[in-house]
BATIRO-926921 format. One line per 2 residues: number of its first residue (from 1); for each residue x, y, z of C-alpha. Coordinates in nm, 2 decimals. Example, Ala and Ser with C-alpha at 12.3 -4.5 7.8 and 13.67 -1.06 7.14 Angstrom:
1) 1.23,-0.45,0.78; 1.37,-0.11,0.71
# end
This chain:
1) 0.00,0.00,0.00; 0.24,0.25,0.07
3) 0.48,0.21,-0.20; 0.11,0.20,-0.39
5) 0.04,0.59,-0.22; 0.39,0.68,-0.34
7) 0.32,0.57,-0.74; 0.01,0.75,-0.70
9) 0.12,1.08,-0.56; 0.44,1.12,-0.81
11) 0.18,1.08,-1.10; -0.04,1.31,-0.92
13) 0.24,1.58,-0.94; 0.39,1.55,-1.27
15) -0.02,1.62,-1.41; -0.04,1.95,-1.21
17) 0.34,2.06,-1.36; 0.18,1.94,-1.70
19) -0.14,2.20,-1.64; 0.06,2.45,-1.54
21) 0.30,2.44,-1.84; -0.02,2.34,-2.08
23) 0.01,2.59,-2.38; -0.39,2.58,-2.46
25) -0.54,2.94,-2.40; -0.84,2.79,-2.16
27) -0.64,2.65,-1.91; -0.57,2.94,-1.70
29) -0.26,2.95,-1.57; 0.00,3.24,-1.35
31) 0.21,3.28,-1.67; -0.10,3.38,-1.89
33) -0.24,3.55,-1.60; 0.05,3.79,-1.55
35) 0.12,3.85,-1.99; -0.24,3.90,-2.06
37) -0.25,4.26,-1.91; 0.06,4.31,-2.05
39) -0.05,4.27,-2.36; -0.38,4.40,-2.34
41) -0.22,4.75,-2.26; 0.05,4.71,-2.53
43) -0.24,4.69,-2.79; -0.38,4.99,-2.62
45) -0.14,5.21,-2.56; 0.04,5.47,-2.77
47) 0.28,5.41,-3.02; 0.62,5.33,-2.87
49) 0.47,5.27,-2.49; 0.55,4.91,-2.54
51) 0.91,4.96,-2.64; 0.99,5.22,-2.34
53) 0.78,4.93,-2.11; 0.96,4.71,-2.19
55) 1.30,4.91,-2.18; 1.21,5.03,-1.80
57) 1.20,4.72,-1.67; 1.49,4.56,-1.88
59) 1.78,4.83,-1.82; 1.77,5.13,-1.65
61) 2.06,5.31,-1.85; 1.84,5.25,-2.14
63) 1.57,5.48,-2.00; 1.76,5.75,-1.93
65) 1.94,5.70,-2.27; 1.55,5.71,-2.40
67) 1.46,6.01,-2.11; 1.74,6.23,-2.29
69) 1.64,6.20,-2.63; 1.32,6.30,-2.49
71) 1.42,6.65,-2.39; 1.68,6.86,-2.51
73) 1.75,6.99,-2.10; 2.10,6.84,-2.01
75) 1.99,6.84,-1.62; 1.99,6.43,-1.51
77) 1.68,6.33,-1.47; 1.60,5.95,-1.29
79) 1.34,5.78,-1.36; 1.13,5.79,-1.06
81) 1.04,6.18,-1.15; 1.05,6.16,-1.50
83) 0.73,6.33,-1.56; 0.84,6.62,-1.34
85) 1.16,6.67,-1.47; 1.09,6.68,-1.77
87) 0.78,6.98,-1.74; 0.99,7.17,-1.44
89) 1.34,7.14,-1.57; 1.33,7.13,-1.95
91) 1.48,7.43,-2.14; 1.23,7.35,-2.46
93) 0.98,7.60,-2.33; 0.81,7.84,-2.51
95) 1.07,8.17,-2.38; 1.39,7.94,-2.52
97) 1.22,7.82,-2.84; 0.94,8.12,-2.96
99) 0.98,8.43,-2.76; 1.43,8.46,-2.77
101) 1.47,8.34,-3.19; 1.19,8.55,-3.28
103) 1.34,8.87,-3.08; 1.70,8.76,-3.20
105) 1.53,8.77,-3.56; 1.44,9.08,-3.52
107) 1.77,9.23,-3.36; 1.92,9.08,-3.66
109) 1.68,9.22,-3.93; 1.74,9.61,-3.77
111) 2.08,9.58,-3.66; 2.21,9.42,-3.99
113) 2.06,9.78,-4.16; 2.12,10.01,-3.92
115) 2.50,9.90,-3.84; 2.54,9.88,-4.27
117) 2.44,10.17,-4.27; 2.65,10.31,-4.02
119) 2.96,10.07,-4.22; 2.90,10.27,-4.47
121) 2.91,10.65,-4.33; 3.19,10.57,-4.08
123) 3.37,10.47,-4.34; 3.40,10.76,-4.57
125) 3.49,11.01,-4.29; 3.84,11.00,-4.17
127) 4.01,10.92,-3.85; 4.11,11.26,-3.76
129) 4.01,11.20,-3.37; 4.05,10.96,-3.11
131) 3.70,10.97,-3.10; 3.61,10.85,-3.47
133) 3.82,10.54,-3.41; 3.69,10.42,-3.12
135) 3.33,10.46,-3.28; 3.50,10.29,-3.57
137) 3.56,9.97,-3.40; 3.27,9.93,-3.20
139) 3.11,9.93,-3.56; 3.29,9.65,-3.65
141) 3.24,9.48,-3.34; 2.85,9.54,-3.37
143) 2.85,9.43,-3.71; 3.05,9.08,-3.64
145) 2.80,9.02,-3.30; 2.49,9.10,-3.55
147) 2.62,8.81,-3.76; 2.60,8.57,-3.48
149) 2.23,8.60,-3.38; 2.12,8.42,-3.71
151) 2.31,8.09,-3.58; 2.10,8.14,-3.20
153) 1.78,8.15,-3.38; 1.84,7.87,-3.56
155) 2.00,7.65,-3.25; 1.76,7.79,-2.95
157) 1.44,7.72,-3.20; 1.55,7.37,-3.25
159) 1.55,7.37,-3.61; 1.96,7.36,-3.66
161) 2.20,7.03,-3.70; 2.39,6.91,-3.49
163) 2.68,7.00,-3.68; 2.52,7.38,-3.67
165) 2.47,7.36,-3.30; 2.85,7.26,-3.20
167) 2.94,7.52,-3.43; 2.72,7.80,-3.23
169) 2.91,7.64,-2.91; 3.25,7.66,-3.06
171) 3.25,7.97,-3.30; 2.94,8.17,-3.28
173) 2.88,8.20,-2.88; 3.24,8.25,-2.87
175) 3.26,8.56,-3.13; 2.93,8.67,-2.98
177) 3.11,8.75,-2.62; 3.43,8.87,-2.79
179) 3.22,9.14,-2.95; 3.06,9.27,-2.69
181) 3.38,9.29,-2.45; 3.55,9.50,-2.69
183) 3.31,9.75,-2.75; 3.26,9.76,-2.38
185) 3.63,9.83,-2.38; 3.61,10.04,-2.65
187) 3.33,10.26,-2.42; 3.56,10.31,-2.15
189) 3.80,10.49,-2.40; 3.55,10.71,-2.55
191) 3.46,10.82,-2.16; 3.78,10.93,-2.10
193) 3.85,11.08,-2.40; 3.49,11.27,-2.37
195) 3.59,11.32,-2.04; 3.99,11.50,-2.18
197) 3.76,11.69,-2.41; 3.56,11.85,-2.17
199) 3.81,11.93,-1.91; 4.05,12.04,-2.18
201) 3.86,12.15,-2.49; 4.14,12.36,-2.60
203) 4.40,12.05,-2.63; 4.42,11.95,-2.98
205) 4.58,11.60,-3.13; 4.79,11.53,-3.32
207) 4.93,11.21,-3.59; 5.19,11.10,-3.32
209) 4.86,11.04,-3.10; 4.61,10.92,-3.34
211) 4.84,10.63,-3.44; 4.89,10.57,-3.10
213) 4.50,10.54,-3.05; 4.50,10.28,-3.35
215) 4.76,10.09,-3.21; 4.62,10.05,-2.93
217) 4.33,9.96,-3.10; 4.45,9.66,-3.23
219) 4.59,9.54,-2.92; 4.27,9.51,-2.71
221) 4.13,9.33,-3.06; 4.46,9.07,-3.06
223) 4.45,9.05,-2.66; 4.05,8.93,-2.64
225) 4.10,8.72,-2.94; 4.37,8.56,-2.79
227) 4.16,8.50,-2.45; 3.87,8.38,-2.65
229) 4.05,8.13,-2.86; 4.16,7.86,-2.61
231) 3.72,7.84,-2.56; 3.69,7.74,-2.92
233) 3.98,7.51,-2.90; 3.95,7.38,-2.57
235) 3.56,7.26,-2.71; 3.65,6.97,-2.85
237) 3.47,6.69,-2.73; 3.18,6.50,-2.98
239) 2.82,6.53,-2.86; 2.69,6.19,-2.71
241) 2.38,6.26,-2.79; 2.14,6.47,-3.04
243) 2.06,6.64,-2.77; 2.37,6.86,-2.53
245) 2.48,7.17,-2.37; 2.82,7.37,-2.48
247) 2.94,7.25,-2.13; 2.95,6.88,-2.26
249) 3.16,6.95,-2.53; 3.41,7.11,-2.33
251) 3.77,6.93,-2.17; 3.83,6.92,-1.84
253) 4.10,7.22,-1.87; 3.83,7.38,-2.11
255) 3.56,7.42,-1.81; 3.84,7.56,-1.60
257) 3.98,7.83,-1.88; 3.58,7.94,-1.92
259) 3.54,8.03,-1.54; 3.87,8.18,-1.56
261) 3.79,8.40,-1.89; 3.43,8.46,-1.71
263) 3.64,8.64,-1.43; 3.83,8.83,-1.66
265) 3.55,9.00,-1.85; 3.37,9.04,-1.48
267) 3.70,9.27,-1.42; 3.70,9.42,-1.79
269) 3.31,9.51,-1.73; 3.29,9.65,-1.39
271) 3.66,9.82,-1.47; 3.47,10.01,-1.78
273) 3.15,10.07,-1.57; 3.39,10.25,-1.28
275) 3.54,10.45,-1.58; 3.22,10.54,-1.71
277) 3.06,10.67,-1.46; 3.35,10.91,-1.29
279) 3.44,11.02,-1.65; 3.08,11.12,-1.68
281) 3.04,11.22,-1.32; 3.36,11.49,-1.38
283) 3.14,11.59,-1.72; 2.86,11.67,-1.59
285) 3.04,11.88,-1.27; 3.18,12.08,-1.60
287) 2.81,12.11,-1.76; 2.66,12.24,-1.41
289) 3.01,12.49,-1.37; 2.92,12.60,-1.70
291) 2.57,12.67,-1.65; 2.64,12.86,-1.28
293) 2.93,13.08,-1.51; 2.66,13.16,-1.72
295) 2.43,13.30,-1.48; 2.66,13.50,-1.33
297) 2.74,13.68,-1.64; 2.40,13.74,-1.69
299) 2.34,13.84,-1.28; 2.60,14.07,-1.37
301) 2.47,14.30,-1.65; 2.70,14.16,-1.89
303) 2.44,14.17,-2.16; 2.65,14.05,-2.47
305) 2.77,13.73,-2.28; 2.37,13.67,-2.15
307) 2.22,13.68,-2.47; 2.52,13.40,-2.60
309) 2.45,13.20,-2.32; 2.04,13.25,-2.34
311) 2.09,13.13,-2.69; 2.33,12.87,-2.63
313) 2.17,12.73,-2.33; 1.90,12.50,-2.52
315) 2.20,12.32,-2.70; 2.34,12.24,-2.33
317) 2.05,12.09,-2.20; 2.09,11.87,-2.52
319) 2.43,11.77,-2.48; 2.41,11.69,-2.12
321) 2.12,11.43,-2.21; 2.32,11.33,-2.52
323) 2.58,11.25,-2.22; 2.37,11.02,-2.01
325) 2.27,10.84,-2.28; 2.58,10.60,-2.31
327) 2.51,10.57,-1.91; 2.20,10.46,-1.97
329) 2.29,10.22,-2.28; 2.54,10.03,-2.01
331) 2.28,10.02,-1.78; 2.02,9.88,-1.93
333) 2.21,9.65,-2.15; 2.55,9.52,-1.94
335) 2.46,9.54,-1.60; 2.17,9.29,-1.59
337) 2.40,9.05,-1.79; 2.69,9.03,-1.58
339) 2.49,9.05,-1.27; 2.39,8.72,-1.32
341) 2.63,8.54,-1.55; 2.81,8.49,-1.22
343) 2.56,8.23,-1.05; 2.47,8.10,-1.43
345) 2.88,8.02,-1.45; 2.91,7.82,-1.14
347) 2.60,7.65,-1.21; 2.79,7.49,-1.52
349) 3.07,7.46,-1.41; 3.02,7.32,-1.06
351) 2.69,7.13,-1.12; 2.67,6.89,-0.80
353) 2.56,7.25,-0.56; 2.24,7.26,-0.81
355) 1.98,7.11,-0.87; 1.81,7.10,-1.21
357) 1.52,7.36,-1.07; 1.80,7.60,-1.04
359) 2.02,7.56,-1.34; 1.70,7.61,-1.53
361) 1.64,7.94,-1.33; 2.00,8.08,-1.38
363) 1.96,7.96,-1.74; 1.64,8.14,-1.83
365) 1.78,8.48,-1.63; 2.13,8.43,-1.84
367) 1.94,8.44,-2.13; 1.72,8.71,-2.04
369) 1.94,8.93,-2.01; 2.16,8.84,-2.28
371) 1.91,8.96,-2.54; 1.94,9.30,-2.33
373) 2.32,9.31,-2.41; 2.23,9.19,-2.76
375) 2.03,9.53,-2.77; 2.34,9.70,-2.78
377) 2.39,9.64,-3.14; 2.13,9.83,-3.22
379) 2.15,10.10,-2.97; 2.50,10.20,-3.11
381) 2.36,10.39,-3.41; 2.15,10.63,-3.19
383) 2.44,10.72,-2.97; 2.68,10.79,-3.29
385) 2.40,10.93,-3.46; 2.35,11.17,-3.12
387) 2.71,11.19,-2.99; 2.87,11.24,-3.34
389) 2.78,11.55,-3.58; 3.02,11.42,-3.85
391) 2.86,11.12,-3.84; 2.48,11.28,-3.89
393) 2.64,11.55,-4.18; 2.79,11.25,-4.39
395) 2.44,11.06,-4.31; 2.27,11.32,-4.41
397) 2.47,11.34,-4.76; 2.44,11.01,-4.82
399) 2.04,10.96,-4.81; 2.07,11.30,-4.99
401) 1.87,11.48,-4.70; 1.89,11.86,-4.64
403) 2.18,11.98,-4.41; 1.96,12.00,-4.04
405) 1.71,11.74,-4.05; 1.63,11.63,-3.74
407) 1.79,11.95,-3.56; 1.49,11.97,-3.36
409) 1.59,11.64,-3.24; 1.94,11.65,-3.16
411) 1.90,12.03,-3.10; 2.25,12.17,-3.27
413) 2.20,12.35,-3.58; 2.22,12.26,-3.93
415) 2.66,12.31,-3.99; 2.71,12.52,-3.68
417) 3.00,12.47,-3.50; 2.98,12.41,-3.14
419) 3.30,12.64,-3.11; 3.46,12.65,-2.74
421) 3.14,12.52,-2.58; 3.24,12.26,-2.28
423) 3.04,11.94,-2.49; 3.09,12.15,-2.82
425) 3.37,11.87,-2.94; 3.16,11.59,-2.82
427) 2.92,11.68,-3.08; 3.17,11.76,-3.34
429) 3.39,11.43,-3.30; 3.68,11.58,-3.24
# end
C-alpha cells in the first residue's frame, strides 16, 4: 500500500506541472495570467509605450538614454520623477524656443541695416580724432556680433543640426562675447576721451597720438582674441547625444579656462562701468560749472555774454542728455548681464551645488538678459547718430537729406560749429 500511495502521488504531481505548463489558451494559468494585461495595454497604448515598457523594466541606462532623447534639458533626470523633470526642468519651453529666436530675428533684421548703414558713413569720414576710431571699431564689433544672432535662432528654435549647434558652441557663442567685450572696452575709452575733451577742450591732437590710439586699437582686438581662442579650442569633445549643452563639449582644462575667462571679462566690465561713470560724473560737474558761469554773467549785467548763453543754453540741455545716454545704454544693457552670468557660470561649471530647478532658473535669467546686451547692437547707431555730428552731416549726404534734418531732435543747428562750448567737441567728433 504504501509504496502503492507513493506511485500515485508522483503521478499526481507531474499532471499538475503538466497543467501548469499546458500551452492551450483555456487553461488558465500564473504565466497567462501575468502576460495577458501586458499585452492588453500594449495593444492599447500609444505608439512606442511598449518599447519604453519594456526598456524600463529591462535596463535602467536605457531609460535614461531614452529620457534624454526625450528633452533637449541636459539636467539628469531618474526615472522615478520623470514626468516632473521633464515639465519643471526642461529648457524646450516656449521663452527658449518662440519668444528669444523671434526677438533675436528681429535684432538681426534692424541691426544688420542700421550697423550697414553706419559701415557705410563711418567709413567715408576719416580718422582725424581719437573719438572717430573708437566709434570705428565698435562698428565693426557690432556688425560681427549682429552676424552671430542668425546661428542662435536657428540652435535655440530647435530647427539647426547638430553639426550647426556645435558650431554655435565653438564659434558663434564665442565671437558673440568677444564682441561685446570690446566694445565695452572700447566705451571706456571714449569716456575718457569725452571726459579729456571736456576738461581740456582747448588741447588738440595730433598724428603721433592718433596712431597711438589705433595701435592701441588693435591690441585690445589681438589680446581678447587671444583670451577667447583657447574656448573654441578647448571645445573639442563630440556630442553623445542629439541632444547637449556647450558645457558637454568642453575638456576638463576647457571648463576651467571658461570660469577663468568669465572672471576676466567680470573685471573688464565693472573696470569700464567705474570709468564710465566718474568720467561722466567729472562731465557733468563741468556742464553744471558752465551753467552757474553763465548765470553770473547774466546776474552781472554783462548783456552781450547773456544773450550768447540764453541762446546757447538749449544746446546744453541737449548735450548733457546726449551724455547720459551711453550711461543709460550700459545700464540697461550690461549690468543685468553680468549680474547674473556669475551664479549661471558656477552653475555649469560646478553642477553637484544645483539642482536641475536651479540651473533652469540661472539659465532662463542668463538668457534674459543676454538679449538685453544683444540690444546694444542696435542701440549704437542712436548714440553715434547723437554723440557724433560728422557722423549725422555724412548721413545726411548720403540719403541726400537737407543739411539740419532732425535738428529739432538733436538740438544743434544745421553746420554750426559748437565752437569753445564745454560738450561742443563731443558733438563735433573731435
Amino acid at each position: 500500500m504504501s509504496t502503492h500511495f507513493v506511485k500515485e502521488r508522483e503521478k499526481g504531481i507531474f499532471m499538475h506541472f503538466s497543467v501548469l505548463k499546458s500551452p492551450n489558451p483555456c487553461i488558465p494559468s500564473r504565466v497567462s495570467n501575468e502576460s495577458n494585461p501586458r499585452r492588453e495595454r500594449r495593444s492599447h497604448g500609444p505608439p512606442g509605450s511598449s518599447l519604453r515598457t519594456s526598456q524600463s523594466q529591462s535596463s535602467p541606462g536605457i531609460l535614461s538614454t531614452a529620457l534624454d532623447m526625450d528633452s533637449t534639458t541636459g539636467f539628469a533626470m531618474t526615472p522615478v520623477n520623470h514626468n516632473h523633470t521633464n515639465s519643471s526642468c526642461s529648457r524646450d519651453n516656449v521663452l527658449k524656443t518662440v519668444v528669444f529666436p523671434v526677438l533675436y530675428s528681429l535684432l538681426f533684421l534692424l541691426g544688420l541695416s542700421l550697423n550697414g548703414l553706419a559701415v557705410w558713413v563711418f567709413f567715408s569720414i576719416p580718422s582725424r580724432s581719437h573719438f572717430i576710431i573708437y566709434l570705428k571699431n565698435i562698428v565693426v564689433a557690432d556688425v560681427l556680433m549682429t552676424l552671430t544672432f542668425p546661428f542662435k535662432v536657428l540652435s535655440d528654435s530647435n530647427m539647426a543640426s547638430v553639426g550647426l549647434r556645435v558650431f554655435v558652441c565653438r564659434v558663434s557663442s564665442v565671437l558673440f562675447y568677444l564682441t561685446m567685450y570690446i566694445s565695452i572696452l572700447f566705451f571706456g575709452l571714449i569716456s575718457i576721451d569725452r571726459c579729456r575733451k571736456t576738461l581740456q577742450p582747448f588741447k588738440g591732437t595730433n598724428a603721433a597720438r592718433l596712431s597711438h590710439r589705433k595701435l592701441l586699437s588693435g591690441v585690445i582686438w589681438c589680446s581678447l582674441l587671444a583670451l577667447s581662442l583657447p574656448n573654441m579650442v578647448l571645445t573639442s569633445r563630440s556630442p553623445s547625444s542629439v541632444y547637449f549643452k556647450c558645457s558637454d563639449l568642453k575638456t576638463a582644462a576647457g571648463m576651467h579656462w571658461h570660469e577663468l575667462v568669465n572672471h576676466v571679462c567680470q573685471v573688464i566690465f565693472w573696470g569700464n562701468l567705474v570709468t564710465v561713470i566718474v568720467c561722466y560724473a567729472l562731465i557733468t560737474k563741468e556742464l553744471y560749472s558752465s551753467y552757474a558761469r553763465a548765470n553770473a554773467y547774466r546776474a552781472g549785467g554783462a548783456s552781450r555774454a547773456g544773450t550768447g548763453n540764453g541762446q546757447r543754453q538749449p544746446r546744453r540741455k541737449t548735450v548733457s542728455s546726449n551724455v547720459f545716454l551711453v550711461l543709460a545704454v550700459f545700464f540697461v544693457c550690461f549690468v543685468p548681464f553680468h549680474f547674473s552670468r556669475v551664479p549661471y557660470t558656477m552653475s555649469q561649471t560646478r553642477g553637484r551645488m544645483f539642482d536641475c530647478n536651479l540651473k533652469l532658473f540661472f539659465f532662463q535669467l542668463k538668457e534674459s538678459t543676454l538679449w538685453l546686451s544683444s540690444l546694444n547692437s542696435l542701440l549704437d547707431p542712436l548714440i553715434y547718430f547723437f554723440l557724433c555730428k560728422s557722423f549725422r552731416t555724412t548721413l545726411f549726404k548720403t540719403l541726400h537729406l537737407p543739411p539740419g534734418t532732425c535738428s529739432w531732435l538733436t538740438g544743434v543747428g544745421p553746420d554750426h560749429n559748437t565752437g569753445s562750448t564745454p560738450l561742443g567737441d563731443s558733438s563735433a567728433c573731435q
